[in-house]
C-alpha positions in Angstrom: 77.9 121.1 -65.9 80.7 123.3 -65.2 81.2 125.1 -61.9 80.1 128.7 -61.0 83.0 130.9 -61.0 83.8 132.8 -57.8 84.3 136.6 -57.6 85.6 138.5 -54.2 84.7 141.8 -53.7 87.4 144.0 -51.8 85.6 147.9 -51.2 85.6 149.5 -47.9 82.3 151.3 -49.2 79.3 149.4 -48.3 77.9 151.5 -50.9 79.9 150.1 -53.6 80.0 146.8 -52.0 76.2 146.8 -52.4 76.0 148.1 -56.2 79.1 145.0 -57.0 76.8 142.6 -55.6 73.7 143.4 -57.3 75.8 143.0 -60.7 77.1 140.3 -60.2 75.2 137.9 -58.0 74.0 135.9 -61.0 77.2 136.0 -62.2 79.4 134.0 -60.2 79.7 133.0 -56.5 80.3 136.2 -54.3 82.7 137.3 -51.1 83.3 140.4 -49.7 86.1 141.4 -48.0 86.1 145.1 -46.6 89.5 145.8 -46.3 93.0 144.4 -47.5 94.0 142.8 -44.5 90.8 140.9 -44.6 91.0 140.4 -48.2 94.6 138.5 -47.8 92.8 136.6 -45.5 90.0 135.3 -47.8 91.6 134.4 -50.6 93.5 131.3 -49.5 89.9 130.0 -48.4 88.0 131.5 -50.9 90.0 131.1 -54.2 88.4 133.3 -56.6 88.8 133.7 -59.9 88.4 137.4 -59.9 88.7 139.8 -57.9 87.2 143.5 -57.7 89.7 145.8 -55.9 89.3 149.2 -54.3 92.3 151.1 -53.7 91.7 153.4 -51.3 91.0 151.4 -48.2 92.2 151.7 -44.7 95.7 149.5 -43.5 96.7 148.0 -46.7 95.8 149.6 -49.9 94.7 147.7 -52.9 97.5 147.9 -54.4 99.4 145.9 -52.1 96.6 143.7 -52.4 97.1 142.9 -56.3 100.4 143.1 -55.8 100.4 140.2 -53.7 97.9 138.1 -55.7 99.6 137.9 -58.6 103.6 137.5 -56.9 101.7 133.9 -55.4 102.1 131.4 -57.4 98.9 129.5 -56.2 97.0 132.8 -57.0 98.9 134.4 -59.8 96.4 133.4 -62.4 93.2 135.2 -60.8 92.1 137.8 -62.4 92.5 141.6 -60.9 89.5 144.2 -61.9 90.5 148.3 -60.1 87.8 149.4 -59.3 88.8 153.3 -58.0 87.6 156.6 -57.7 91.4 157.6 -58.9 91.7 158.1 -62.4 95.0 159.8 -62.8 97.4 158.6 -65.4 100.1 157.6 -63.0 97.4 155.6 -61.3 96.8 153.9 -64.3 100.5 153.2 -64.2 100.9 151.9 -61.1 98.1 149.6 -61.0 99.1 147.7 -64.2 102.6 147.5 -63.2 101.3 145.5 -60.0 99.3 143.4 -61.9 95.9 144.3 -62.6 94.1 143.2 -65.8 91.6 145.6 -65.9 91.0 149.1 -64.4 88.2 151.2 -64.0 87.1 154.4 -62.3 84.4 155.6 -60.5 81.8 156.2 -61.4 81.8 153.5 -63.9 80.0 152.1 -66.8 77.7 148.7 -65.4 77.2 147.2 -68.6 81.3 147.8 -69.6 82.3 146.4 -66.3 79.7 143.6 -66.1 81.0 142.9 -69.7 84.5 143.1 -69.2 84.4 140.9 -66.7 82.8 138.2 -67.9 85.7 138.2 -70.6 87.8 138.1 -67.8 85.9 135.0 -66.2 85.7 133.7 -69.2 89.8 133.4 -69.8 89.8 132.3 -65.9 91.7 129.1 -65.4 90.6 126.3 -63.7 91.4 126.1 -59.5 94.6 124.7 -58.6 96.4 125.5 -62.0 99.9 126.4 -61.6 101.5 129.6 -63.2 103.2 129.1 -65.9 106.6 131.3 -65.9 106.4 132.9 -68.9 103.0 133.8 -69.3 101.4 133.6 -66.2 98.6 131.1 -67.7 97.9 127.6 -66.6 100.6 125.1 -66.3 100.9 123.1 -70.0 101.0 119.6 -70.2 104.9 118.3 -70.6 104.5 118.0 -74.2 103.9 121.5 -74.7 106.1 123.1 -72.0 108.0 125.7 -73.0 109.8 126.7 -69.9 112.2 129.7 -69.8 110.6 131.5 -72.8 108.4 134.8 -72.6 106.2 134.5 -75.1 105.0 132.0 -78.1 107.5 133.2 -80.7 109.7 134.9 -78.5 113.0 134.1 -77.2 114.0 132.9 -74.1 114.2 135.1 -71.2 117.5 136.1 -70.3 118.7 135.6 -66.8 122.3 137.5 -65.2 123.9 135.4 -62.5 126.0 137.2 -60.4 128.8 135.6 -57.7 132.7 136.0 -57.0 132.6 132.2 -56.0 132.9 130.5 -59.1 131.7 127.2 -57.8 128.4 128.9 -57.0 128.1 130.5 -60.4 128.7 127.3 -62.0 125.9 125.4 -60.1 123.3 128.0 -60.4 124.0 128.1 -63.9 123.7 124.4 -64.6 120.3 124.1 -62.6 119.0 126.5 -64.5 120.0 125.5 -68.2 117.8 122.3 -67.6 115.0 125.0 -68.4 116.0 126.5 -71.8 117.2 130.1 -70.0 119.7 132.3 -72.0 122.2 132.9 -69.2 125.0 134.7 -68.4 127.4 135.4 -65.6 129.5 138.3 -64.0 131.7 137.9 -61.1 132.0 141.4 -59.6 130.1 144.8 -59.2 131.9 146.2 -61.9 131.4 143.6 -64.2 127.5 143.4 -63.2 126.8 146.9 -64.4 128.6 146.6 -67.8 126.8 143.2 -68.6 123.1 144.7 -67.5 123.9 147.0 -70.1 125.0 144.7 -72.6 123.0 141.8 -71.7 119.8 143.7 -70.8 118.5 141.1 -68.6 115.0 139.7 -67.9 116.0 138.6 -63.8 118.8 139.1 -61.4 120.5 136.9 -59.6 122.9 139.0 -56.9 125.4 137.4 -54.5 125.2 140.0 -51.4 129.0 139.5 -50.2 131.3 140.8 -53.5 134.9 142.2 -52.9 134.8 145.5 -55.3 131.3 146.8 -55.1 128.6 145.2 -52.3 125.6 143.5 -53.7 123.1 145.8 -52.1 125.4 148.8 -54.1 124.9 147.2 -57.2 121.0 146.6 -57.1 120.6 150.6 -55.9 122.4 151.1 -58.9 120.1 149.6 -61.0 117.1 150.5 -59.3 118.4 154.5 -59.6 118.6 154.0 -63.4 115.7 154.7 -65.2 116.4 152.0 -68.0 117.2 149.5 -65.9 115.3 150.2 -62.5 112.1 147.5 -63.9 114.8 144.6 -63.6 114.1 142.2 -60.9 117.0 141.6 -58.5 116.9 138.4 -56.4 119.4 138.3 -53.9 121.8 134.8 -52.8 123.0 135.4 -49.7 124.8 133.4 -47.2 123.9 135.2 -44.3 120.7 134.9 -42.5 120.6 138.3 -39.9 117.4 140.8 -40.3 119.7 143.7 -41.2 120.9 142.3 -44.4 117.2 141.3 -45.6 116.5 145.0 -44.9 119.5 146.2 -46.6 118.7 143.9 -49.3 114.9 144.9 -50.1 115.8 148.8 -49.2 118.1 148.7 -52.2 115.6 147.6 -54.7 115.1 143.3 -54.3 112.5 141.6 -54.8 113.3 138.2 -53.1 116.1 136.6 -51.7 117.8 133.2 -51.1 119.7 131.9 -48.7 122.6 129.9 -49.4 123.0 126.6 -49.4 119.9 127.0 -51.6 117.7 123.9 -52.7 117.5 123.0 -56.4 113.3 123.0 -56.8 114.0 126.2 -54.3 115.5 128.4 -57.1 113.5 127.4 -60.2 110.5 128.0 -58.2 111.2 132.1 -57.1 112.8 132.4 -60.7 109.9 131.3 -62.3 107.8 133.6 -59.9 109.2 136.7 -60.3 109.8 135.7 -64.5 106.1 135.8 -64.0 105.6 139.1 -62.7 107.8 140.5 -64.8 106.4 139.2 -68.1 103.3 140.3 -66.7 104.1 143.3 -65.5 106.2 144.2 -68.9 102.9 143.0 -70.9 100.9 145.3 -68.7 102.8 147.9 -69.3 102.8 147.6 -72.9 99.0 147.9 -72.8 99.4 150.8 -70.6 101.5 152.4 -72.9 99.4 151.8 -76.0 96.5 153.0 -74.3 97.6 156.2 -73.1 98.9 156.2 -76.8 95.4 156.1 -77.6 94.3 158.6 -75.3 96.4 161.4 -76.1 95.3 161.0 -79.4 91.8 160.9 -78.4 92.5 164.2 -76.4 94.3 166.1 -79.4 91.5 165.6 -80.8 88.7 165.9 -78.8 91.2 169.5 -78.1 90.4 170.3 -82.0 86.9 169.1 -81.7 86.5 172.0 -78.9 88.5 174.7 -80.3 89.6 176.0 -76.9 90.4 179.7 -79.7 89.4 182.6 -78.6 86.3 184.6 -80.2 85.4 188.1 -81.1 82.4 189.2 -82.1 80.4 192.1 -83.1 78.8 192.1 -79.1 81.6 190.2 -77.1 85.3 188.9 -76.7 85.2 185.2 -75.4 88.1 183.5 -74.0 87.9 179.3 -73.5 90.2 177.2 -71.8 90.4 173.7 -71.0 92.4 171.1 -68.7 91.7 167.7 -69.0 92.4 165.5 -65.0 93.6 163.0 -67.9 94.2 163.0 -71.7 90.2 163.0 -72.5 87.7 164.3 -70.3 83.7 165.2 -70.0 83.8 168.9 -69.9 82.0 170.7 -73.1 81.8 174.2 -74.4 81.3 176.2 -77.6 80.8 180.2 -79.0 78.4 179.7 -81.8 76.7 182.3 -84.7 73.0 181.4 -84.8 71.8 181.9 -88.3 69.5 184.7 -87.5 72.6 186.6 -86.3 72.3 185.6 -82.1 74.9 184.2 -80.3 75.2 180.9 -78.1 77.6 180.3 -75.1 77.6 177.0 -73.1 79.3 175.5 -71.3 78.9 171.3 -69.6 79.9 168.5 -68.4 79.4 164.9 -68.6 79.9 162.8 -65.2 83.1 161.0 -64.8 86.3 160.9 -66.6 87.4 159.2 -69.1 87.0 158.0 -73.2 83.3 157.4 -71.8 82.3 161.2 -70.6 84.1 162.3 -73.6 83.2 160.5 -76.3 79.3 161.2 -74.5 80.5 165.0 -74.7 81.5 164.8 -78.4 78.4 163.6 -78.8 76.6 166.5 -77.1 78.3 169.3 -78.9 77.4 167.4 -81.9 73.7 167.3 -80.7 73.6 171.1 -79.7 75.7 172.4 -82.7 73.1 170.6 -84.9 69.4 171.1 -83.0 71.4 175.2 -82.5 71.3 175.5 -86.6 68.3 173.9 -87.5 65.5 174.2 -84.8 62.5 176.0 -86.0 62.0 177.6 -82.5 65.8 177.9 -80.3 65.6 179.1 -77.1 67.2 178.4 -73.7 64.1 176.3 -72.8 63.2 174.2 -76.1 66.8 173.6 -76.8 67.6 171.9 -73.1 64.4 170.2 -73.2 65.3 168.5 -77.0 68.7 167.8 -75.8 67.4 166.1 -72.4 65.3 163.6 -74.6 68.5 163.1 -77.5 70.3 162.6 -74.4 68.7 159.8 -73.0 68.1 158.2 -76.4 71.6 157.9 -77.6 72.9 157.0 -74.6 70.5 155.1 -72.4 73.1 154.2 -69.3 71.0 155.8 -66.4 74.5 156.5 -64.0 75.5 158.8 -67.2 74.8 162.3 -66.9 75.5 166.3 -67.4 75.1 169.2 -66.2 74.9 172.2 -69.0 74.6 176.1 -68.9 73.2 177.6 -72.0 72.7 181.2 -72.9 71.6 182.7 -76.1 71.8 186.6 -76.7 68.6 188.8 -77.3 69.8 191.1 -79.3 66.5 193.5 -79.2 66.7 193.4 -75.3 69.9 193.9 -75.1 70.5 190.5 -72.4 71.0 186.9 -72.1 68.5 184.5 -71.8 70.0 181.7 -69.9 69.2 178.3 -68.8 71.0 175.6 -65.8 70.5 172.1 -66.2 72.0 171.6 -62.7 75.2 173.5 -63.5 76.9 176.3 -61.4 75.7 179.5 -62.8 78.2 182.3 -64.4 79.7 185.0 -62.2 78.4 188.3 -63.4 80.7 191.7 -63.0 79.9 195.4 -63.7 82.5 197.4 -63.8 84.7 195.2 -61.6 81.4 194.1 -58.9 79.8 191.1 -58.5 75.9 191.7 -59.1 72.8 189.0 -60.2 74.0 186.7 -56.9 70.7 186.7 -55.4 68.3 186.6 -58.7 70.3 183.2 -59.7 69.3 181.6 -56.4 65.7 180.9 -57.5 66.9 179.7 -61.1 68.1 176.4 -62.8 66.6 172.3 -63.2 68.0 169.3 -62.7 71.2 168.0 -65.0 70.6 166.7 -68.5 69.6 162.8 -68.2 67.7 163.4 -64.8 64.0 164.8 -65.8 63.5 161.1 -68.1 64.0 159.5 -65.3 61.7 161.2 -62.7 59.4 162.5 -65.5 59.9 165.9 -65.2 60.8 168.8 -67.8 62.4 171.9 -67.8 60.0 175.3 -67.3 60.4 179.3 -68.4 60.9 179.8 -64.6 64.0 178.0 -64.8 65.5 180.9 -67.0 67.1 183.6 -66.4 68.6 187.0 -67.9 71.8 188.4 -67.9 71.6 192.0 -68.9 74.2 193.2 -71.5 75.8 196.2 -71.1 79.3 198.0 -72.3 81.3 197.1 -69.2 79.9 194.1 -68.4 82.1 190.4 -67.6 80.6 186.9 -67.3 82.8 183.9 -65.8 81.2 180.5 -67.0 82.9 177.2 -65.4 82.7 173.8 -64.6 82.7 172.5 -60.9 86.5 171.3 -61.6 87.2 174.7 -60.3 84.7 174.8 -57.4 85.6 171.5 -56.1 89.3 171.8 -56.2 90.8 171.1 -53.1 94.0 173.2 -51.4 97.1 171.1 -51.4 97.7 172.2 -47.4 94.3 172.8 -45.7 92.0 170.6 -48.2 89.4 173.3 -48.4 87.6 173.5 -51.6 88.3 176.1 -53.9 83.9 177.0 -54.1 82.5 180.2 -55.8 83.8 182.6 -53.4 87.6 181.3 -54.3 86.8 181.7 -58.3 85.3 185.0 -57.7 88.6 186.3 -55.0 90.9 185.0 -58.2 89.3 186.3 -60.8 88.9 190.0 -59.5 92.5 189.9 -58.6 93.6 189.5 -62.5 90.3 191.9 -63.2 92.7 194.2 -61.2 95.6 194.0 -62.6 94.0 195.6 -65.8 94.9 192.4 -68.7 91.8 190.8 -70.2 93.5 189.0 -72.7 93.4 185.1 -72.4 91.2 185.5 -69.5 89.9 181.7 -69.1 93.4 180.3 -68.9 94.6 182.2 -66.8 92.1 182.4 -64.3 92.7 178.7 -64.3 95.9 178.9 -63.7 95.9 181.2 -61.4 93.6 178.9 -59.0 96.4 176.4 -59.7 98.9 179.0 -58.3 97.1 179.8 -55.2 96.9 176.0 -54.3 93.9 174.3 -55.7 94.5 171.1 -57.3 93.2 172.0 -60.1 94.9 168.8 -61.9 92.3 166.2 -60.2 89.3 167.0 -62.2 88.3 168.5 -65.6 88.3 172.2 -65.4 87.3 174.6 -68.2 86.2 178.1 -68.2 84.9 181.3 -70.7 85.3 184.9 -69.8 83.1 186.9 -71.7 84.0 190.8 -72.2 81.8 193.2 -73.4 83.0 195.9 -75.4 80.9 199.5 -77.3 81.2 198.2 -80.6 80.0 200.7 -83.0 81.2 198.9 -86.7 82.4 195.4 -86.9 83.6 193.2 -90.3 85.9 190.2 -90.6 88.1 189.1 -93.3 90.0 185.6 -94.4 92.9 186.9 -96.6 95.1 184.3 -98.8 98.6 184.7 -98.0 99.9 186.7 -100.8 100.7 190.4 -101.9 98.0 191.3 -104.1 95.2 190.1 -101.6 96.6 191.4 -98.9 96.7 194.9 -100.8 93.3 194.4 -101.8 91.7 194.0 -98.7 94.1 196.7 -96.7 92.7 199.3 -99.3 89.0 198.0 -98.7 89.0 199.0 -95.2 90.9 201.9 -95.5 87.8 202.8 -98.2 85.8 201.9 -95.8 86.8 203.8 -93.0 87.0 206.7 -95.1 83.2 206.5 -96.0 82.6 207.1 -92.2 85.0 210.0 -91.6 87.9 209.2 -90.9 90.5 211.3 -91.1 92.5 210.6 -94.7 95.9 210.2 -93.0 94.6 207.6 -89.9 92.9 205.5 -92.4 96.3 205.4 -95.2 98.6 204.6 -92.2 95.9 202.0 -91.1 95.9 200.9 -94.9 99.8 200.5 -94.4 99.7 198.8 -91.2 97.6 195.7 -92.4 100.2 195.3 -95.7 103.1 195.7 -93.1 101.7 193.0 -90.4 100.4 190.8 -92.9 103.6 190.8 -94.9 105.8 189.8 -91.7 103.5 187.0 -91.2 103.9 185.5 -94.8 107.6 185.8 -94.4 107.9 184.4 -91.0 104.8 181.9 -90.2 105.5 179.8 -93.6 101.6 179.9 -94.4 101.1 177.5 -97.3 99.5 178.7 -100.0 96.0 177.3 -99.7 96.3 178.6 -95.5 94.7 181.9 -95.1 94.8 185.2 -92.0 92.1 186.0 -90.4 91.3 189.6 -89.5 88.7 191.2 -87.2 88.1 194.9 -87.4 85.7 196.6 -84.7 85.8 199.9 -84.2 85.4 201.1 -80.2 84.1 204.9 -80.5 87.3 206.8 -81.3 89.6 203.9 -81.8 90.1 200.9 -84.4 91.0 197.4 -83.7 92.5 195.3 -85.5 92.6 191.5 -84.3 94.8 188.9 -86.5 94.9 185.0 -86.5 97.1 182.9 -88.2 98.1 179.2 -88.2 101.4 179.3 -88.7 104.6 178.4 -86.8 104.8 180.4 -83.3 106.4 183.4 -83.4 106.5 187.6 -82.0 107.4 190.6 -83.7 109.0 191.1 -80.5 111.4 188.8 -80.4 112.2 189.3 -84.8 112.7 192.8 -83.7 114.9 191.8 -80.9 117.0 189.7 -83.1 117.1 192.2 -86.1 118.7 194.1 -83.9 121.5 191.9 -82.6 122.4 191.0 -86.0 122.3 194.5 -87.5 119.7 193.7 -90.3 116.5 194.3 -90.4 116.1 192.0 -93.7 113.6 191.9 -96.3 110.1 193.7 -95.0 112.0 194.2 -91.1 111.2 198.2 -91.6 107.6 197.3 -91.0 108.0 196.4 -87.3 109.1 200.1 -86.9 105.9 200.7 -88.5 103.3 198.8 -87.1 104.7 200.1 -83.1 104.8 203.7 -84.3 101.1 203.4 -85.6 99.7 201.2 -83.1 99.0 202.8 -79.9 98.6 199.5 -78.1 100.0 195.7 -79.4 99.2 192.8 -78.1 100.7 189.3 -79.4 99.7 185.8 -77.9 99.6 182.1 -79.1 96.9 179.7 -78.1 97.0 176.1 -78.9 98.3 176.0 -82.7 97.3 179.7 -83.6 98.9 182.7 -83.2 96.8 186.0 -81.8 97.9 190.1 -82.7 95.8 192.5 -81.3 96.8 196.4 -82.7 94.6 199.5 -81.6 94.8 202.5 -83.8 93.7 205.7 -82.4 91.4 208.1 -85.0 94.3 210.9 -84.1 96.8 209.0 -83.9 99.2 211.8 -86.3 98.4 214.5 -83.4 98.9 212.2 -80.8 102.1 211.4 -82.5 103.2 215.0 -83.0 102.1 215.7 -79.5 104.0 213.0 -77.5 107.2 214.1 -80.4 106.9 218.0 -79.2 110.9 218.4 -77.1 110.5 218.7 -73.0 110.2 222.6 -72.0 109.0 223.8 -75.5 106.3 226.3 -76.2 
């Protein structure tokens, strides 16, 4: 019968400690260790095969810890599991390059991490197994040693000796041929930082005493070079004083030995840090795949969101997302309802991660769907299907979300809205904050909660948002209330999102709204980086006649549809001459777009036209290349041509009496106004200073 395996635990969190235990404590024999000094302790007694590592603990962090497992070569082969509430990207980083085999954040996945490792268990070697230098496994039997070579397949790793004493190079380099090394040699500082280059070395060796350039020069050198700084230097010295130690590791070593050195001495700390390397280099490679893998996860989880702004016949909506990594939980959506309503929500599944957001792929699959084709949608029956969907699909009770829906009633002019334990919208009328106290009473628990306690959501936890010309609604995720300020560590809360947003309500620019506003939390000092944060501003406009238009990218259709509206506008009075210069404004925009954006020829432009009272709007979309009739104007008239359709910018600015242009994501925005007088505004503003 084989023996039970042995697994340390290393949290600081009795609460964490506690939940470890309970997973694993028919798993494999258990210690706990609550901080790192105590963990360094342990191990030599203990000897597990794995260990599960915090990384924020008091003293010495966990990465230190790993670090120092795996750099000892009685320990090198047990098996590392992070275990953090960090979940940065550079975090990532830095605890693979120490080491660690696995890394997850909190909260976490039980069944992933029970599973993971047991595969990790599972590989475990057997106690007392030395590390093998090139792959860090158990020690083969002499028959199948392959010392001095990386990898199965690979060649062997390629070591740099460096001494001006030729005796000592040519010893070091005959102890270590015996172990199939590629070597070669440099006898001065100069020379050492051509053959890095050349050589590209696996491991250093440095002499610290060199006439032209010092040792301890040479590895800052290396260390200061990006493509060479993941080398590891081990220094020869004769000398044996602290200062030149400390010299010697402040530059960039790793190890050092001392001169006369002992034969089994040398092969030994090779070997070791060969070990680390390779493993660190493997690591690394993994590290790099995966966040490979999650920036295309994030792309397109990004096009799976549509972060694009909306404009509808009762609204403008503004989205915006930023992901604390590549892929993250937060969900949101602007949807038509088939009988004509509109939906806006906004959610977020707990944690971060391809977890949370493959879980909130899931969920605006789930809502776009039970949206469409419910027989009865409402606030209420739609959180109450998606609560039991929810649980079904993914049954993992420490995976959650919290949700606010709202769908427009149309007839009552207001939105009936719903909080599955989310923070409620900010709700402005004409620039003040109103509905504060009416949420208070509103909301239920977050979605995968009620299955759990056997509860449901209710029509008390509704509520209505009146909708009214005038009118803005902030929706968020608590990214934004809970970031902290870089100096005082204060979290950013409602009242911070509502002091930034009035301050860009002031300065009078609602375009790109949700962005900005996140941005501009960013600005004032909110580390707004450490979680998902998205938000949707919601402006509501007087919309008295709304249509939209997909129009192929060529001449005839875009004359076609230009004369439609102009038609159009003319059935509801509009003066002749404002709706032929509107008529000539589309074909002019238009026409600089197909020149200039490339539009293939199965591509189309979108246009919007509402009409607000006595003025016209006329909102285009394109995916094209980026570009600005501002800066083609600009440069037609540096050059001194205004080539092929370049009379038309002269056109659209002296029709439009506002333009606004703007790219978001992959698509470019163009938002022109058009006054119903705009020939006697024109002939006003032309009349000469002083004249009668």
């Amino acid at each position: 019968m084989s023996e039970k395996k042995r697994i340390m635990i290393v949290d600081d969190d009795p609460k964490n400690v506690k939940i470890l235990k309970m997973l694993f404590q028919n798993t494999a024999d258990l210690a706990v260790a609550n901080n790192g000094e105590e963990a360094l302790e342990k191990i030599p007694q203990f000897k597990p095969n794995l260990v599960l590592l915090d990384l924020m603990m008091p003293g010495i962090e966990g990465y230190e810890v790993c670090q120092w497992i795996k750099s000892d070569e009685r320990f090198c082969n047990t098996k590392v599991v992070i275990v953090s509430s960090r979940a940065m990207n550079h975090e990532f980083k830095r605890g693979f390059e120490v080491g660690a085999n696995e890394y997850f954040s909190k909260p976490f996945d039980h069944d992933a991490l029970v599973a993971r490792v047991q595969e990790l268990l599972d590989e475990s070697t057997p106690e007392g197994a030395a590390c093998n230098v090139a792959t860090g496994d158990h020690e083969p039997t002499a028959a199948g040693h392959r010392d001095g070579v990386k990898d199965q397949g690979q060649e062997p790793a390629r070591i740099l000796i460096v001494d001006d004493d030729s005796r000592n190079l040519k010893i070091v380099k005959l102890i270590l041929m015996e172990h199939n090394y590629d070597l070669a040699t440099a006898g001065t500082g100069s020379e050492t930082l051509e053959k890095v280059a050349e050589f590209n070395p696996d491991l250093i060796l440095l002499d610290v005493m060199m006439p032209d350039i010092s040792g301890c020069e040479v590895a800052k050198r290396i260390k200061d070079n990006p493509a060479t700084r993941q080398i590891p230097i081990i220094m020869l010295t004769a000398r044996s004083d602290m200062e030149t130690l400390e010299e010697s590791f402040h530059a960039g070593a790793m190890d050092y030995i001392r001169k006369p050195f002992n034969d089994r001495e040398l092969i030994l700390r090779v070997q070791n840090a060969l070990t680390l390397k390779f493993s660190i280099d493997k690591n690394r490679r993994w590290q790099e795949q995966m966040l490979r893998d999650l920036d295309l996860a994030g792309s397109l989880q990004k096009s799976i969101l549509a972060p694009q702004p909306s404009y509808t016949r009762h609204f403008d909506a503004y989205l915006a997302l930023q992901s604390s990594i590549a892929v993250g939980g937060d969900v949101f959506d602007v949807l038509d309802l088939p009988d004509g309503r509109s939906c806006v929500y906004v959610g977020d599944v707990a944690g971060h991660g391809v977890g949370p957001a493959m879980a909130s792929c899931l969920v605006k699959a789930m809502l776009s769907e039970l949206l469409r084709t419910s027989s009865l949608v409402t606030p209420l029956s739609i959180c109450r299907e998606l609560e039991n969907r929810f649980r079904h699909f993914i049954p993992d009770p420490s995976m959650y979300m919290t949700l606010f829906l709202m769908i427009l009633d149309e007839a009552n002019q207001c939105w009936n809205g719903l909080s599955c334990g989310h923070p409620l919208p900010l709700v402005y009328q004409n620039g003040e904050l109103i509905l504060e106290e009416q949420f208070k009473s509103t909301g239920g628990l977050p979605i995968g909660f009620n299955t759990q306690v056997g509860l449901t959501y209710n029509a008390e936890d509704e509520c209505q948002i009146p909708c009214v010309p005038g009118m803005q609604i902030v929706m968020f995720t608590d990214g934004l209330l809970e970031a902290a300020h870089r100096d005082t560590g204060e979290m950013c809360e409602r009242g911070g999102v509502d002091r930034v947003f009035r301050k860009l309500h002031q300065a009078g620019d609602t375009r790109d709204m949700a962005r900005r506003l996140i941005r501009a939390i960013d600005a004032e000092g909110y580390r707004t980086e450490a979680d998902d944060c998205s938000a949707i501003t919601l402006d509501f406009v007087p919309i008295n006649g709304y249509a939209c238009y997909s129009i192929s990218p060529n001449t005839d259709a875009v004359r076609s549809y230009a004369h439609r509206i102009s038609e159009g506008l003319l059935e509801v009075n509009w003066p002749e001459e404002t709706a032929h210069a509107i008529e000539l404004l589309i074909v002019e925009y238009i026409n600089n777009v197909i020149d200039h954006s490339h539009l293939a020829t199965d591509e189309s432009i979108d246009l919007v036209v509402r009409q607000y009272g006595d003025e016209l709007g006329l909102i285009f979309s394109d995916y094209g290349p980026a570009w600005d009739l501002e800066t083609y104007r600009t440069e037609s008239q540096q050059t001194g041509s205004l080539a092929m359709r370049g009379r038309g910018l002269a056109i659209i600015e002296e029709i439009a009496s506002a333009l606004h242009f703007f790219r978001i994501d992959s698509q470019n925005y163009c938002m022109l106004n058009v006054k119903r007088d705009w020939q006697t505004v024109n002939e006003t503003e032309a009349v000469p200073a002083g004249a009668d």
